[in-house]
N, C-alpha and C positions, 0 to 999 in steps of 0.2 A: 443579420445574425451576429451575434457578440459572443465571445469566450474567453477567461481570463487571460489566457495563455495565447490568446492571439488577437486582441482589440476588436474593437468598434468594424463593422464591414467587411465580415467573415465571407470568403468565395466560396460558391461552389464547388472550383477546381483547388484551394487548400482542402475544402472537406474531404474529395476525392486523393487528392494526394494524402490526407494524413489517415486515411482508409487503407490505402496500397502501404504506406510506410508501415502500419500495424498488422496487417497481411505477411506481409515481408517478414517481420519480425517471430509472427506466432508461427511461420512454418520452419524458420530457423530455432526457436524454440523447442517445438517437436521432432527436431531432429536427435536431440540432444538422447534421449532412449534410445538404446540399440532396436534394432529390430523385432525382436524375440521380447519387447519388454511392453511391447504395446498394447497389451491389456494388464498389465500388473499393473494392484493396487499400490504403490508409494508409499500411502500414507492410510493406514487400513478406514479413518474416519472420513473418507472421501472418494469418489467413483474412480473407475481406473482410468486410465490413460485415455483410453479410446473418445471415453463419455467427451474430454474437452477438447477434442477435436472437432467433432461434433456440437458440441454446445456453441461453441463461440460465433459459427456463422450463424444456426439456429435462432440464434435467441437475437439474431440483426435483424434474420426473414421474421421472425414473430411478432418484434417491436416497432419497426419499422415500415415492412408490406404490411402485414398482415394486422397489427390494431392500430397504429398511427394514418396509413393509406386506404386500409381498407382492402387490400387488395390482395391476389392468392398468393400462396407462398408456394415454397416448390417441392415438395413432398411431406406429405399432413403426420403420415407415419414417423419420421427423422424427425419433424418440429413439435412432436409430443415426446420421443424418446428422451431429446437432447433438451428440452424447455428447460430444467433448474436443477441448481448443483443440490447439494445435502451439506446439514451442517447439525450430526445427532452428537449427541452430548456423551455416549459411548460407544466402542465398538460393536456391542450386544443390539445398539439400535441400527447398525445400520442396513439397509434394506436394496438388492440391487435393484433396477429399475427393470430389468431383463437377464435372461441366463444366458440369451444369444448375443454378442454385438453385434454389428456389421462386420463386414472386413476392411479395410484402412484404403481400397482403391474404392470400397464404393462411398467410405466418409468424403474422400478427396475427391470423389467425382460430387457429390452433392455440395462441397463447401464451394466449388468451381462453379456451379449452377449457382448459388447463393450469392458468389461475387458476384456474378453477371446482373443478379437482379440488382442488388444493394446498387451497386454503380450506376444503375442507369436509371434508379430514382433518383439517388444524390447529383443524376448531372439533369434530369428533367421532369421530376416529380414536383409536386407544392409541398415542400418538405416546410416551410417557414407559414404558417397558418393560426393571426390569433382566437379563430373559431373554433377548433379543433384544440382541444385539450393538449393533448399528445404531441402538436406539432406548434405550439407557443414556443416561440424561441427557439425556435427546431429543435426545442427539447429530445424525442426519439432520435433523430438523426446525430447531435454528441452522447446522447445516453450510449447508442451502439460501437461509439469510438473509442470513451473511454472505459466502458467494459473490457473489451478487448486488451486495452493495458493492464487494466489491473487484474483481468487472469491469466497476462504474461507474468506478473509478479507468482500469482498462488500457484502457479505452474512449475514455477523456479523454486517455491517449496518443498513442492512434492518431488522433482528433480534431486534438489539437495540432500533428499532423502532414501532415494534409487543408490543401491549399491555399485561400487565405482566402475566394477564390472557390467555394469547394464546401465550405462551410458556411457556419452564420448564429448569430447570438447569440441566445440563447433566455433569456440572463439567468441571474443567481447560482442555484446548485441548492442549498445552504444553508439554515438557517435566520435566528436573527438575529446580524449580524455587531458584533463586541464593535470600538468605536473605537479607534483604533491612539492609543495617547499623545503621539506626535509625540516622543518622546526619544529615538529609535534614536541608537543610536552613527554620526558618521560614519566615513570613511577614515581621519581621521588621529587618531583615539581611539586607534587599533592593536588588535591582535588578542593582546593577551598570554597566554602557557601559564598557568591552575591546578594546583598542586600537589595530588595527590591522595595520602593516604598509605595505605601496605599496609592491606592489608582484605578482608573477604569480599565476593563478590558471589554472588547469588542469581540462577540461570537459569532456563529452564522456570517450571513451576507447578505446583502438587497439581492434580488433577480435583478431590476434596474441597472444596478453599476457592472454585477462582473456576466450578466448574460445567465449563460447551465451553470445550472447546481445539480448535485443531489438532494432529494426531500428534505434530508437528517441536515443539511445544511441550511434551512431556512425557518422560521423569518430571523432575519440580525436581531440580534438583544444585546445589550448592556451591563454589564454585569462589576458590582463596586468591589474591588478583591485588596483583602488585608496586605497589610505590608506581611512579606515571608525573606525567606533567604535561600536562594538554589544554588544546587554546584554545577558550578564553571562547565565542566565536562561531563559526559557521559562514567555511569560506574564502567570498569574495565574490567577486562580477565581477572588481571593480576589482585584488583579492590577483591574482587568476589573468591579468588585463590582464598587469602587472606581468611574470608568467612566460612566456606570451606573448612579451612586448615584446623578454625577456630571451635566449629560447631560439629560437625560432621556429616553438614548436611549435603545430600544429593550433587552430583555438577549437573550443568545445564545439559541440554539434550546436544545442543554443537560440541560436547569436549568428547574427548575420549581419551581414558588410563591407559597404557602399555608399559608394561614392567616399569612403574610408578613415577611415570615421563607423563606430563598432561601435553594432550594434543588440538589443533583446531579441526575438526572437521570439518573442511573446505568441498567447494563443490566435486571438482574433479579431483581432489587428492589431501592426505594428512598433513597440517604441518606444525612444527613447533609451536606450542599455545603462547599467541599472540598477545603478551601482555598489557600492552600499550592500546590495547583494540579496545573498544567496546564488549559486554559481556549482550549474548543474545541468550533472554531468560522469560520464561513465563511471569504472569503478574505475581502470582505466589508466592513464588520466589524474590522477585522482585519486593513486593510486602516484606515477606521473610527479612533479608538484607537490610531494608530501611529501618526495619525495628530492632537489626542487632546494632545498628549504629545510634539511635535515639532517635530517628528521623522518620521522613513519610513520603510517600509520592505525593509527586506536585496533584492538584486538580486541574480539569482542563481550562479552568479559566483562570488559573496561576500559569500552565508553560502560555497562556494566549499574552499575558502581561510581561513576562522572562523575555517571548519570542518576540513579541511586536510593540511592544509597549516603546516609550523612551522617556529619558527626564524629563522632556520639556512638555509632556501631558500629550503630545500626539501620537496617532499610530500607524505603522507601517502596513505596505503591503505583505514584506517578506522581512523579515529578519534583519537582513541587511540593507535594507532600505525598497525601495519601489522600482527597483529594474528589475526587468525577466529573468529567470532561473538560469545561471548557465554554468559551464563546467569548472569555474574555479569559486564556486560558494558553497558545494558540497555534494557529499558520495550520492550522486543519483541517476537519474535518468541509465542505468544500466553501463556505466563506467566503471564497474568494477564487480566481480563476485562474490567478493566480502569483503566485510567491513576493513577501513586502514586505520592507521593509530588515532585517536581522540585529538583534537587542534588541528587537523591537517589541511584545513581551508579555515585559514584566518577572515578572510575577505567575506565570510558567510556567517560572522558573527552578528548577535544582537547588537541593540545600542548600550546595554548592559555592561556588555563583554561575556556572554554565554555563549557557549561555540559549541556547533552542530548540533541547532535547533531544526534543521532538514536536514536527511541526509544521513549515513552509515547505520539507520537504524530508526524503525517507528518508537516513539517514546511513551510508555504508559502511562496512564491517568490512573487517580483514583476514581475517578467517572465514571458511573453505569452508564452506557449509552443508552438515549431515551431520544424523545424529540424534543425541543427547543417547545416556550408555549405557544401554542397558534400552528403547529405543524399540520401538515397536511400531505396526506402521501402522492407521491408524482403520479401524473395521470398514462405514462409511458410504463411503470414499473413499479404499482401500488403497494407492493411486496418486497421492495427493495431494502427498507427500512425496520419498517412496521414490523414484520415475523423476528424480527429480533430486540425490538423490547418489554424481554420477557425478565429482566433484572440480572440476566447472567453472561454479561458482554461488558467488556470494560473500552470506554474512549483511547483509542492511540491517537498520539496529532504525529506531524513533521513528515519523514521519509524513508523509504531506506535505499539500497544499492540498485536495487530491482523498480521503485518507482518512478515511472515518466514524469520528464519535465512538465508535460500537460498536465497532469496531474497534483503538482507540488502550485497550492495557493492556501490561501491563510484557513479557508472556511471548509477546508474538508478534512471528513475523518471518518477515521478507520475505527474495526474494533473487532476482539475476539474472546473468546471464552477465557477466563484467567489459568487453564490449566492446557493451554492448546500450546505444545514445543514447539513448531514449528517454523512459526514465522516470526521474521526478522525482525525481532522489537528488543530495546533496549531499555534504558529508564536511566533518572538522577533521583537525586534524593530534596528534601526541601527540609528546612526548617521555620 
């Protein structure tokens, strides 16, 4: 078994351990609602609370017993309830799945059965099978792991969005966080364009070299990308005050006015808007901004060139070269609850000199997300991809505060509707 994030001769007991480690985390996560909040909707275009309690073991017994193994799962009723989240394009569309939930000791007692199973395939099931579609590369058996992280991420959304009264700090969900340098650039350093010159950029991935992918991540293609020019840092607060100030357009869904003081709204609490931080904005906006300046969002095969590219025609794993992701190259793996100032991990820059291409913030493309050509949808989760390209998803690459380090490699990507506030994305400008 192979995974980027952990090489060649993948064990059994890491699978299981990095199962319990994502366990671990998703019930510290759910802690984070008060009591009393555990069926409120968050975020009204998304099921309540309950439903992702629920889904996250669900959809392991489904992918894994149940269509990879072949084998029963442990309540038929819960793994139809809890099978898949929603993603309608209004509030008017959205539809509950049921008027009843469960109650939270019998989610927890089914997620406790669901562990019991999942563990004791991953420690003596044929999880690694190249007969079996599903279990190539134990495909189904990382598909269910790193699901799990990444609806610790959109959990952390919908959290962000819970009034402060109905939730509590349960403390960093990370492990050890790398000390910020204190050199961040301020406001008036400026945000100057890098010249990038023609070149290749490298998309997707082999299965071959890094092991799991997602579908939308394959086959690798090549792609010839004009010389452009990006800025150094992410747009910040203070850039988009500025636009704001200028236009009168809307702030982002994170600010908020108080007798005409702008604020960041932080997870667990207000605080003076963070100039220096990155601005977390819809792509619309995003658009908006680049076109009051003369400028344009990168495409996804410009940050691929900005991020991994280098002068001397090679390319990177990561950014910063071919070692593992770790806590002094940028805001991630759950080291922080919001974004810190723009430059604050020098060591996580390109060969460029572009800083926090991973890290305090997913960065938008001008990219509809589609498939690559030759796509083919995964045999573990044929719908994973596919149901949304529909032309109205835009490519994010890099990462944000809430992305796991398993999760940060060159070939994955993200994406969301360009009017979705929610999640943590950021953006530069290119010319």
């Amino acid at each position: 078994m192979k995974h980027a994030a952990l090489g060649d001769g993948v064990t059994r007991e890491r699978l299981i351990a990095w199962y319990r480690e994502g366990r671990a985390r998703s019930e510290k996560v759910f802690r984070i609602p008060i009591a009393d909040a555990y069926y409120d909707r968050p975020i009204a275009l998304r099921n309540p609370i309950v439903f992702y309690e629920g889904h996250i073991p669900a959809f392991a017994v489904n992918t894994l017993i149940k269509l990879a193994l072949g084998q029963r799962g442990v309540d038929e009723a819960y793994e139809v309830l809890f099978a898949r989240g929603i993603d309608p394009d209004s509030e008017a569309a959205v539809k509950d799945p049921t008027d009843l939930w469960p109650r939270r000791e019998q989610v927890h007692a089914y997620g406790r059965a669901a562990d019991a199973l999942i563990e004791r395939a991953l420690c003596e099931a044929r999880i690694e099978d190249d007969d079996v579609p599903q279990l190539r590369r134990a495909e189904a058996a990382f598909a269910i792991l790193e699901h799990e992280q990444m609806h610790q991420e959109t959990l952390l959304y919908m959290f962000h969005n819970l009034p402060y009264e109905r939730k509590r700090d349960v403390g960093l969900l990370g492990g050890q966080v790398a000390e910020l340098p204190g050199n961040a650039p301020t406001r008036q350093s400026g945000n100057h364009l890098i010249s990038i010159p023609r070149g290749i950029a490298t998309l997707g991935a082999d299965p071959n070299e890094i092991g799991f992918g997602w579908d939308n991540e394959f086959p690798q293609m090549r792609v010839d990308v004009d010389a452009f020019a990006i800025q150094k840092h992410n747009v910040t607060n203070g850039d988009y005050l500025d636009f704001i100030t200028a236009t009168g357009a809307k702030p982002p869904h994170f600010w908020a006015q108080i007798h005409d003081e702008w604020y960041w709204r932080g997870m667990f609490a207000l605080a003076p808007l963070p100039l220096d931080a990155p601005v977390y904005a819809m792509h619309d906006e995003a658009t908006a901004y680049a076109k009051w300046r003369g400028l344009r969002l990168p495409t996804e095969a410009e940050y691929h060139r900005a991020a991994f590219g280098t002068p001397s025609g090679e390319e990177r794993l990561y950014p910063w070269g071919d070692a593992l992701p770790d806590a002094t190259r940028g805001n991630f793996d759950f080291a922080n609850w919001d974004p810190v100032p723009v430059g604050s991990y020098p060591s996580g820059a390109s060969a460029w000199g572009v800083h926090d291409l991973v890290g305090n913030g997913w960065e938008w493309t001008s990219t509809i997300f589609d498939g690559f050509p030759g796509f083919h949808p995964m045999p573990s989760y044929e719908l994973y991809s596919a149901d949304f390209f529909d032309g109205g998803h835009y490519v994010l690459k890099g990462a944000s505060p809430a992305t796991a380090k398993e999760l940060v490699r060159r070939s994955l990507r993200n994406w969301f509707r360009p009017n979705y506030p929610y999640v943590y994305a950021t953006f530069r400008c290119v010319s």
